[in-house]
N, C-alpha and C positions, 0 to 999 in steps of 0.2 A: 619543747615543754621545759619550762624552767624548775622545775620540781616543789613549786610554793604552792603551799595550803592557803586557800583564803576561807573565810566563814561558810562562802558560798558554797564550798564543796564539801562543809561538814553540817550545814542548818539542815534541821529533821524537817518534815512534811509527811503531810498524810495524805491517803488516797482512799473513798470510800472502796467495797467491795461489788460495788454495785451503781451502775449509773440512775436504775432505778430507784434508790436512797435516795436521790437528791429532790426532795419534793417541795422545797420552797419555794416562796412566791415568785410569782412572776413579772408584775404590776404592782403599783404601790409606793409607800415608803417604806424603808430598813431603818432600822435602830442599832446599832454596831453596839457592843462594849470598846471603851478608851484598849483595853486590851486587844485589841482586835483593829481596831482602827484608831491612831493616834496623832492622829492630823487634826488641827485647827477647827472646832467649829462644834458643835453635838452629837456625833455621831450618825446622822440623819444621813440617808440617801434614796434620791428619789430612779424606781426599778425603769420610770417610764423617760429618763432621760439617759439615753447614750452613752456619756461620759460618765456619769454617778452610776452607771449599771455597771459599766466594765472597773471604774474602779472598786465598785465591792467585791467581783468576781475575781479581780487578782488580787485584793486584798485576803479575801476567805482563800482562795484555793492554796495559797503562797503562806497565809499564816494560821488559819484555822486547824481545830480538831475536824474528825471526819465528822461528829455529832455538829459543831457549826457549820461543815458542808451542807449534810445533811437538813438541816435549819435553812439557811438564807440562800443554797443554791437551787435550782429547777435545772431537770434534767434537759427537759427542750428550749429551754434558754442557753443554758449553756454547750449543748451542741450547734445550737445558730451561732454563737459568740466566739468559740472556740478558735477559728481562723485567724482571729485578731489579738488574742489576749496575750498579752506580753509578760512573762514567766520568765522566772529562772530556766535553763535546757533544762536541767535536770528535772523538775517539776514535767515541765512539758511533757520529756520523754516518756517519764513513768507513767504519765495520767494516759498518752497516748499506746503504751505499751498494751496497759490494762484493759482499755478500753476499744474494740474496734471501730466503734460509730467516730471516734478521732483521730483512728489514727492517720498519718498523711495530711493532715486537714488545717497543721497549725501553722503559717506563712512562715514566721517567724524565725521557726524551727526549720523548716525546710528551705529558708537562705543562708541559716547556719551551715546546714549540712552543705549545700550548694556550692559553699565558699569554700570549705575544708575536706571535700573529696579529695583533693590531690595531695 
């Protein structure tokens, strides 16, 4: 460990307290605020294509309040989705900490771990 700080290890994030909070839609289009999402284009995303789903999901869960979890995530979307979504660890860990329906379940996270057992 080289003893350096990067942003990464000090950016805040939130976690609701409840997976059942997250009752947002499932299908559809989003409407992000520029605050929220600040990529190119209207902030539009559509829930029923693959790519546009997962990046609101690690958009919201990486920069959102818990009230915007709460808002644009769904709880059984996001446990389907979950194995794939590519997070900060530390987000991951926590959401997977708090939650048991995730924990073990995020690939990602458990190639990190895989790699630096030893």
């Amino acid at each position: 460990m080289s003893g350096r700080i990067t942003y990464r290890d000090t950016k805040p994030f939130c976690v609701p307290a409840s997976l059942d909070e997250l009752t947002g839609p499932s299908t559809g289009t989003v409407h992000l605020p520029v605050r929220l999402s600040w990529a190119p284009g209207n902030g539009s995303f559509s829930l029923d294509d693959d790519g546009e789903r997962t990046t609101v999901y690690q958009c919201i869960i990486g920069e959102g309040s818990v009230e915007d979890q709460r808002c644009y995530l769904n709880r059984d979307t996001l446990t389907d989705m979950w194995p794939i979504l590519r997070l900060d660890l530390a987000i991951t860990a926590a959401w997977e900490n708090r939650f048991e329906a995730l924990h073990g379940r995020n690939k990602w996270l458990a190639l990190y771990n895989r790699r630096n057992a030893n």
